[in-house]
DRENBA-771144 format. One record per residue (C-alpha): residue number from 1; x, y, z. Coordinates in pm, whole numbers, always signed. Each point is the difference from the previous one (the first is absolute). Example, Ala and Ser with C-alpha at 12.3 -4.5 7.8 and 13.67 -1.06 7.14 Angstrom:
<rs>
1; +1230; -450; +780
2; +137; +344; -66
</rs>
This chain:
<rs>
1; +1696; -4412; +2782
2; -160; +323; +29
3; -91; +85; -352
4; -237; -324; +49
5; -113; +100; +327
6; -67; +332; -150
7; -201; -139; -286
8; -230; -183; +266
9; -43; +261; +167
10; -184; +137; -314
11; -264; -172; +31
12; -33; -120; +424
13; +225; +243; +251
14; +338; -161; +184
15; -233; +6; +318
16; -269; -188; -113
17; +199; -217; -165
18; +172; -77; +335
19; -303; -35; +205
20; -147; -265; -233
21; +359; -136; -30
22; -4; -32; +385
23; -386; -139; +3
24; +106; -337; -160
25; -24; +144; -395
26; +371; -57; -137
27; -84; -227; -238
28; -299; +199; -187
29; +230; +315; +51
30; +307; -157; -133
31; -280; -59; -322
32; -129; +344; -41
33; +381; +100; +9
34; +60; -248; -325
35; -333; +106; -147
36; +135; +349; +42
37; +320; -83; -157
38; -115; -110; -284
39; -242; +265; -110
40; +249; +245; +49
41; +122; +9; -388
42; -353; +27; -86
43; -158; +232; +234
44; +231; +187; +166
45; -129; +191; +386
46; +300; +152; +130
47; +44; +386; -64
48; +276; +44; -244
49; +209; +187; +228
50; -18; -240; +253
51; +140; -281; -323
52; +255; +234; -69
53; +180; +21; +333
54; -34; -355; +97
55; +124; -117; -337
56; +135; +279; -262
57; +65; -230; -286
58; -344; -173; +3
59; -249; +308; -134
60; -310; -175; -40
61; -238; +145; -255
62; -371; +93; +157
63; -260; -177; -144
64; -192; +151; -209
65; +324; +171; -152
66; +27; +379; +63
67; +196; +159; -228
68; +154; +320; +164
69; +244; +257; -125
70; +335; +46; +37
71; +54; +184; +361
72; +73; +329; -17
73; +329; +166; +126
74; -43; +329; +182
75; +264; +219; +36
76; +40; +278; +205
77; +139; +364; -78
78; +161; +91; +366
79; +137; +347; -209
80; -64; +308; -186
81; +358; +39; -164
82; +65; -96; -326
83; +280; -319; +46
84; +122; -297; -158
85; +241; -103; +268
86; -120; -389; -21
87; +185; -102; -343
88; -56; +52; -351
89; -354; +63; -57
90; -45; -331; -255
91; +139; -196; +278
92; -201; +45; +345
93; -242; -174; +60
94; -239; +42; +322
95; +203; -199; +200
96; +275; +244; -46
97; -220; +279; +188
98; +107; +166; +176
99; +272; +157; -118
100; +356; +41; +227
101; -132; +309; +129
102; -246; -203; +144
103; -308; +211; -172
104; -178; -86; -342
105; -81; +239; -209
106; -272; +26; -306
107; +295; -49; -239
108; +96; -301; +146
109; -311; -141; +60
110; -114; +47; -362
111; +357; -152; -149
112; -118; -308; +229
113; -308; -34; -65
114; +43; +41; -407
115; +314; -301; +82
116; -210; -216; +144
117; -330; -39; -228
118; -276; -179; +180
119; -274; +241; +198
120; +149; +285; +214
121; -130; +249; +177
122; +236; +353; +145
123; -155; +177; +285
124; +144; +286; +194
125; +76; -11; +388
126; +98; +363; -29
127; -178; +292; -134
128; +133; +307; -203
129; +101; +141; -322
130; +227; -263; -201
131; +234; +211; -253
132; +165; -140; -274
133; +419; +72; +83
134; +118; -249; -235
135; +6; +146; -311
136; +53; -151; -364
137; -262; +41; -282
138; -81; -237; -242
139; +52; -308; +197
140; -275; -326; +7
141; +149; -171; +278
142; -82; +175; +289
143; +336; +81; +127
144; +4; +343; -90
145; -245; +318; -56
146; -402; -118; -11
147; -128; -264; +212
148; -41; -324; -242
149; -250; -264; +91
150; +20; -364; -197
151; +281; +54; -172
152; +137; -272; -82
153; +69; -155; -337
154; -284; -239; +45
155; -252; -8; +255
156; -271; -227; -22
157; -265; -5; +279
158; +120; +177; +237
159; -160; +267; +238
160; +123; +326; +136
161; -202; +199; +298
162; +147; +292; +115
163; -267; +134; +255
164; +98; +325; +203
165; -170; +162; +318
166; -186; +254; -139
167; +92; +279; -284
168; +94; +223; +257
169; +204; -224; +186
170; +223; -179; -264
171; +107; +236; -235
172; +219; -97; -292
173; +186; +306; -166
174; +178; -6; -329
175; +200; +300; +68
176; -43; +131; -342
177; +301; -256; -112
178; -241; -240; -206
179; -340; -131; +21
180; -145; -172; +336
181; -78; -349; -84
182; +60; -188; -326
183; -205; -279; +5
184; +56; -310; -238
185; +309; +164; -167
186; +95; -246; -218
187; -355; -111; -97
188; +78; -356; +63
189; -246; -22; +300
190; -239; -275; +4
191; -98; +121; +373
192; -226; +198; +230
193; +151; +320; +92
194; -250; +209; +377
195; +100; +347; +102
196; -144; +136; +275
197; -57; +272; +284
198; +279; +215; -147
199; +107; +318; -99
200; +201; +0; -328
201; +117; +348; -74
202; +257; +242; -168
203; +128; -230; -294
204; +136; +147; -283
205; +82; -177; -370
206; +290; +187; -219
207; +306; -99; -215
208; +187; -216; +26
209; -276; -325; +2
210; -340; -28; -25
211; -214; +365; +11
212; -344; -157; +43
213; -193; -83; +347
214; +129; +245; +257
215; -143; -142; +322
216; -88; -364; -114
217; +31; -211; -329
218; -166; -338; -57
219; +207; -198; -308
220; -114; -313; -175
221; +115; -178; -292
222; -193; -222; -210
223; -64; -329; +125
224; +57; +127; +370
225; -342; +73; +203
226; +105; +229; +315
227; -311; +46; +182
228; +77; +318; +184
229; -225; +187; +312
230; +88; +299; +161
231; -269; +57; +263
232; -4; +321; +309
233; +271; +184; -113
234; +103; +370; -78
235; +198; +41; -339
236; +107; +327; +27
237; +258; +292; -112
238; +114; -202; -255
239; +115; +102; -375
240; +104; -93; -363
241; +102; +375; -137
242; +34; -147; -346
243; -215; -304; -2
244; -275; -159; +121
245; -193; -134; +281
246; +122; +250; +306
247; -162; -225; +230
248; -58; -373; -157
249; +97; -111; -284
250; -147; -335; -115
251; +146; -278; -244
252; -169; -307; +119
253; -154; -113; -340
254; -118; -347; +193
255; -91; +13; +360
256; -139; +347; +20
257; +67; +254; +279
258; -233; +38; +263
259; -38; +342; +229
260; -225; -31; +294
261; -22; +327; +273
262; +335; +136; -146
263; +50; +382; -1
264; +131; +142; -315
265; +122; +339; +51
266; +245; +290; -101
267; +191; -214; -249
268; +106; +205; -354
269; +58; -133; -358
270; +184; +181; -252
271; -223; -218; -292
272; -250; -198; +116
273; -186; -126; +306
274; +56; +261; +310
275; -103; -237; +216
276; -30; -351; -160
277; +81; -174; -331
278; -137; -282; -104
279; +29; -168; -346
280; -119; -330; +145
281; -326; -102; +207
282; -22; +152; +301
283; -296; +11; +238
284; -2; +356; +274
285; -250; -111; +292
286; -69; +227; +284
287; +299; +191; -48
288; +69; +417; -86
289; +183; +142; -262
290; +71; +342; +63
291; +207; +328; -18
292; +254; -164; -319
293; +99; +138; -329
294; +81; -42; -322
295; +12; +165; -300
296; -277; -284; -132
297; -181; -240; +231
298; +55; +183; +328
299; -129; -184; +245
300; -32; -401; -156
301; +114; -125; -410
302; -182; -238; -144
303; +163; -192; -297
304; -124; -331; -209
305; +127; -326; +202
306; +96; -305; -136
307; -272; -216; +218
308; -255; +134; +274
309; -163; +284; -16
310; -11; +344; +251
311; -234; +6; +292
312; -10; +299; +274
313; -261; -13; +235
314; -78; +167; +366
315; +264; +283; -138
316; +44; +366; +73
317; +240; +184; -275
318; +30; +336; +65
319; +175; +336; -22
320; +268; -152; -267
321; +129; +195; -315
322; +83; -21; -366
323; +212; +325; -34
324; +348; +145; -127
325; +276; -153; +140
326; +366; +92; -19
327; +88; -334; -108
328; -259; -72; -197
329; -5; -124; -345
330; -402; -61; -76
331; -183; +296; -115
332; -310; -178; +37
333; -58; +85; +377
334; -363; -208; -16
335; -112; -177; +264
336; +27; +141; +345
337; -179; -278; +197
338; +30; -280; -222
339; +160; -57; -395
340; -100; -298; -149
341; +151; -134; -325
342; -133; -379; -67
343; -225; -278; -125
344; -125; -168; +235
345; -307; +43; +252
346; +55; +179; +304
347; -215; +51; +338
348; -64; +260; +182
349; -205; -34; +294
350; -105; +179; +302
351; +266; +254; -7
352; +45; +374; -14
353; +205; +230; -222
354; +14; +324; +104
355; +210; +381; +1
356; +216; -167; -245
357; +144; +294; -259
358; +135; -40; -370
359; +173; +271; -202
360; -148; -142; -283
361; -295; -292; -58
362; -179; -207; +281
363; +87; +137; +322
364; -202; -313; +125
365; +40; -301; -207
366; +130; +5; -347
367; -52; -303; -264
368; +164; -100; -361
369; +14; -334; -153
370; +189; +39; -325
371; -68; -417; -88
372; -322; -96; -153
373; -112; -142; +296
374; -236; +146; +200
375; -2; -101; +316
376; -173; +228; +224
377; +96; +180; +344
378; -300; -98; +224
379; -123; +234; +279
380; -214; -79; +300
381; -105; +169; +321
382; +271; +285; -72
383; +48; +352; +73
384; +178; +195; -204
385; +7; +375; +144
386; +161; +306; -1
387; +301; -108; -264
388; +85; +331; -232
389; +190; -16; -339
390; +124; +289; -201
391; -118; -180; -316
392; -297; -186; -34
393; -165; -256; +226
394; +34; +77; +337
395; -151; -305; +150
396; +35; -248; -305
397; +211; +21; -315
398; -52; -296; -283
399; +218; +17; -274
400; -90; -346; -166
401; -140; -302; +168
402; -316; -26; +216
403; -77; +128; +336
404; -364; -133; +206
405; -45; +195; +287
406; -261; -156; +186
407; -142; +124; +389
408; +236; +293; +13
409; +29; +328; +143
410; +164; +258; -235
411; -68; +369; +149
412; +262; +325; +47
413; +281; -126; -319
414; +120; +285; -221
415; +170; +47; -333
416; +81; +326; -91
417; -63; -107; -367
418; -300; -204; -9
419; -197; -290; +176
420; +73; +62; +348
421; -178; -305; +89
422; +115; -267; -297
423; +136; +118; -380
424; -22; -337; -197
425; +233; +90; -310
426; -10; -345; -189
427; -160; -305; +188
428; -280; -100; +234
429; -68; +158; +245
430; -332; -99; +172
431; -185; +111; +326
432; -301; -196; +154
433; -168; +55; +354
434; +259; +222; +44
435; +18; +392; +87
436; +192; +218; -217
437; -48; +353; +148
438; +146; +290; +125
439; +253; +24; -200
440; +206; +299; -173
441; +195; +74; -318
442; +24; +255; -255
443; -232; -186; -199
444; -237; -254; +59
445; -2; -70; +386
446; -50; -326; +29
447; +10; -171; -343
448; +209; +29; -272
449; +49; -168; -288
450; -227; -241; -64
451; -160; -176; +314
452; -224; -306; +7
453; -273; -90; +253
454; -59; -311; +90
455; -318; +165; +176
456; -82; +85; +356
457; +240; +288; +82
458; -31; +333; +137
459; +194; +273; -194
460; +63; +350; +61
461; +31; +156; -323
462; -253; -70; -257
463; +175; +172; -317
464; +214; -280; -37
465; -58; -282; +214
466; -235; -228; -199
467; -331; -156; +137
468; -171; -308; -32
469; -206; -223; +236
470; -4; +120; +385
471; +219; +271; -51
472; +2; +333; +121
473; +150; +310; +31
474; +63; +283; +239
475; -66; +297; -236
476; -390; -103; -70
477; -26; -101; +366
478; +95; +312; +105
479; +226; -145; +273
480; +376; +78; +104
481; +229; -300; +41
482; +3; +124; +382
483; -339; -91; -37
484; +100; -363; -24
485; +295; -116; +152
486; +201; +114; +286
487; +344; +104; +30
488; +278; -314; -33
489; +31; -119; +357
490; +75; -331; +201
491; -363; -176; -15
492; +123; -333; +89
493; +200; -265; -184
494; +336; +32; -97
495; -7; +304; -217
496; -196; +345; +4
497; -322; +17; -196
498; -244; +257; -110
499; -293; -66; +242
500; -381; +91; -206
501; -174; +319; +179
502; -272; -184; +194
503; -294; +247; -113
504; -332; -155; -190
505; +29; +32; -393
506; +374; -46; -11
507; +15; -83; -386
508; +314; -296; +96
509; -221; -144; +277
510; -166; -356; -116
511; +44; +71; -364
512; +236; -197; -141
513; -90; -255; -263
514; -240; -239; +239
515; +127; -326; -224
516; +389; +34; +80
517; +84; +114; +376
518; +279; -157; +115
519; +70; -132; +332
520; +171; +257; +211
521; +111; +351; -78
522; +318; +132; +19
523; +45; -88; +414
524; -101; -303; +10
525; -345; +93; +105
526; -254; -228; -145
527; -244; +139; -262
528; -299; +122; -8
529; -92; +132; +269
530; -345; +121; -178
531; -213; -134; -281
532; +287; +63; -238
533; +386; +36; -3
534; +101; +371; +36
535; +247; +188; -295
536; +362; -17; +64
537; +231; -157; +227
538; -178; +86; +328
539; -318; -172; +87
540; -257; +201; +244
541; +12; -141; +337
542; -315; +170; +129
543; -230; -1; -342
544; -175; +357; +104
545; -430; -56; +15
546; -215; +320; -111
547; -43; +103; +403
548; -49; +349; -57
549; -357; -58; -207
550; -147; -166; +254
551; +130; +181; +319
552; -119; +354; -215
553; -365; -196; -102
554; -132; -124; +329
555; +139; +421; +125
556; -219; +199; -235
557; -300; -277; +9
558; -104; +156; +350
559; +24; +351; -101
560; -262; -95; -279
561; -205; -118; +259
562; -26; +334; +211
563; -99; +160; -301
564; -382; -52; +46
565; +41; +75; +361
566; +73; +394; -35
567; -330; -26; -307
568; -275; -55; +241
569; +110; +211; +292
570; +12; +320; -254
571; -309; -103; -204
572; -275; +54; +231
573; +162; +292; +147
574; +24; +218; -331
575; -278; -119; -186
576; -270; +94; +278
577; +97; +304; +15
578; +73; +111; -339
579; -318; -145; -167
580; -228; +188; +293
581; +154; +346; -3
582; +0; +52; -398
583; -360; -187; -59
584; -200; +267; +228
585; +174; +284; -109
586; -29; +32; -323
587; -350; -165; -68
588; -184; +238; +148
589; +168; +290; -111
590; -60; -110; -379
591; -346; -73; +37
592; -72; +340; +162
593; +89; +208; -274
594; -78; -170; -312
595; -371; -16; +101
596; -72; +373; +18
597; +114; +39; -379
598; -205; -232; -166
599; -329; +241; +105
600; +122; +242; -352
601; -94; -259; -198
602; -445; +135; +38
603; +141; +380; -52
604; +167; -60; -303
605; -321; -118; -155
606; -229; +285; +57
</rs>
């Protein structure tokens, strides 16, 4: 019996158990195998594995019960082609891999994967670019044209991993015949959907079929939650000419979409959203958006969702456009780093917008909420730099709603029409231990329209930039915003910052309202460093002390000193001789002749 033998052994090893055996102990050993018998049902000792091979139908639960999930399938892509040689693509299932040509390839293992439900996860033992040869628009099933992931008519729980080697190593191509991936197709995905360490580039949307989300688009329907992550990868060369979202576009009205270190870049919209669209909650973490356009929203579109809100933190968008487009059909062009349209809150944090350009309004960020509602766009420990526009509001456009920008760095925008820095045209638009300087426009630098302060800023322009408690401004200080911050550079954390000029009396140097700091700046680095939090998003690390004053005092107190040293040596050398030489000369010489005339005075009486 050696499943019981095996159980003993549990607890007292087959060679003890045969040394006491041998000693004269069969009786009590022949007990503790009963005892051990017994409270097997309720405590179980042997390893499950173990269970399983000596006895396969008896799978004894562990006690306390451990619920685990379902195992996960992984299936391996052995080839770049583009092949479905291992049945109809409804009908394989991972145990059908590989194919007869004795390779698997990302076709194949995504038609099995989507058969089989349950958790699955598709890696790649071979690296290189994976073009899309199988051509057929406007099909949900995955057995032509885009990549589609959970497609199935109803899937309920289950999880999809696709994890490559690297965005440079696992490259997935689109071959301008239809978009890359479409993800949740039919909406009916109650499921978790990870993409990751890939390149997804040069997909294309036109007639026939769908015209939205040219490198990747995330469906839902209502009742269906697809929680989708794309983390490490490159979404690149990708384009809807007539549409939107070049790059993303995102449906997911329940489970959200999540970006983490992905690399948006080069994608082109013909409407809206160069690089991604998003009507639904989203939340942009330690990724770049860059180099997209549109002819509104270039680089990321921001539109109402129906639950969640918008969160983008740790975030560098930059050098995307809201221009002229030949297949363009907005006029607007607004919006070349981010367009948002919506009601509900949304965070920005820690990030930096920068060289972004719009033909028109907000080359930076630009804001409407047509609704009632007034949910504000909340900034904190940004930058928002060099953006032009040629409208108004080179860093900041408001159109209706309610921005708070709050720790942030706003230097070097332009509008060719006015406020260079922020043009608030019918909102909210508040600034508070901020600095909004060093700006340029045609008008009104750095503030136009009406601007609020909610105290503690540093502005450069004091014609239009209001002022109320701890705030300053450039112009009376007679200082240039060179002055005051340096050049945008790599100063540590995961975007580039404004450092603060580290010179005594820097106006944005432990001045910022001393009842509100908040914890860390824009880096991460914890704040303050001195008495009080610094303006902006960049927080001093070496607070400068007045050194100069007392290096200078302690200098010129010495040559103070030496003063009355030279005063006695050339004292008693002049004054001797002066006083002696003039006193004997001229006494005499007075006394001598005066004398002689007063002998008329007898002759004049006779």
């Amino acid at each position: 019996m050696p499943q019981q033998y095996g159980k003993v052994s549990a607890s007292l090893p087959p060679h003890r158990a045969a040394r006491f055996i041998a000693s004269g102990g069969a009786l009590l050993a022949l007990a503790l195998l009963v005892l051990q018998l017994a409270s097997l049902s309720a405590v179980p000792t042997l390893p499950a594995q173990a269970a399983a091979a000596a006895n396969p139908q008896a799978a004894l639960p562990l006690v306390p019960p451990i619920h685990k999930s379902a195992p996960t399938t992984v299936i391996n892509v052995t080839t770049t082609n583009d092949e479905l040689d291992a049945g109809a693509c409804a009908s394989i299932l991972p145990a059908n891999l590989p194919g007869p040509d004795g390779q698997t390839s990302l076709r194949e293992a995504i038609c099995a994967a989507n058969s089989a439900g349950g958790s699955n996860t598709i890696t790649f033992g071979v690296n290189g670019t994976f073009l899309i040869t199988i051509v057929g628009r406007n099909e949900d099933h995955n057995a032509t044209g885009d990549f589609d992931l959970s497609s199935a008519a109803a899937d309920t729980g289950s999880t999809l991993n696709i994890v490559g080697n690297g965005p440079t190593n696992t490259i997935i191509d689109g071959n301008h015949n239809d978009r890359v991936f479409d993800m949740n197709p039919l909406g009916h995905c109650n499921c978790t959907i990870n993409v990751s360490g890939l390149t997804i580039q040069n997909g294309m949307t036109a007639s026939p079929g769908p015209v939205i989300g040219g490198g990747v688009y995330v469906g839902a329907s209502p009742g269906f939650t697809a929680n989708v992550t794309l983390s490490n990868d490159v979404i690149t060369n990708n384009s809807a000419p007539t549409s939107v979202g070049g790059g993303i576009e995102n449906h997911d009205d329940a489970g959200g979409l999540v970006l983490t270190g992905v690399t948006v870049t080069n994608n082109l919209a013909g409407v809206q959203g160069g690089g991604i669209h998003s009507p639904q909650a989203i939340t942009i973490t330690n990724s770049v958006i860059a180099n997209n356009q549109s002819t509104i929203g270039g680089g990321l579109w921001l539109a109402s969702p129906v639950s969640g809100a918008f969160n983008i933190s740790n975030d560098t968008i930059f050098n995307n456009s809201a221009l002229n487009l030949p297949n363009g059909v907005n006029p607007t062009k607004d919006g070349g780093g981010i367009y948002i349209d919506t009601t509900v809150p949304i965070a920005i944090n820690a990030s930096t917008i920068y060289s972004n350009s719009a033909t028109n309004n907000g080359a930076g960020i630009y804001l409407r909420q047509n609704s009632g509602t007034a949910a504000a766009l909340n900034l904190t420990n940004d930058t928002v730099s060099g953006n032009v526009a040629g409208g108004n509001g080179g860093g900041y456009y408001l159109e209706s709603g309610a921005i708070n920008s709050n720790y942030t760095t706003n230097p070097y925008n332009h509008a060719a029409g006015t406020g260079g820095g922020a043009f608030n045209a019918g909102g909210a638009l508040t600034f508070q231990n901020s600095i909004l300087a060093g700006n340029t426009a045609g008008s009104n630098p750095d503030c136009g329209g009406t601007i609020t302060s909610g105290g503690y800023n540093l502005f450069g322009d004091n014609t239009q930039c209001p002022s109320t408690t701890g705030d300053a401004n450039l112009t009376t200080l007679g200082l240039t915003i060179g002055q005051v911050i340096n050049n945008l550079a790599n100063n540590g954390g995961p975007t580039l910052t404004h450092a603060l000029v580290l010179i005594f009396g820097n106006p944005a140097i432990d001045t910022a309202n001393p009842a509100s700091c908040v914890p860390t700046d824009q880096r991460g680095v914890v704040r303050p460093i001195g008495p009080r939090c610094d303006k902006g998003s960049f927080e001093s690390l070496t607070p400068p002390t007045p050194t100069p004053t007392p290096t200078n005092t302690p200098t010129n107190t010495p040559t103070f000193t030496n003063t009355p040293t030279n005063t006695p040596t050339n004292t008693p050398t002049d004054t001797p001789t002066n006083t002696a030489t003039n006193t004997a000369t001229n006494t005499p010489a007075s006394t001598a002749t005066n004398t002689p005339t007063a002998t008329n005075t007898p002759t004049n009486t006779d």
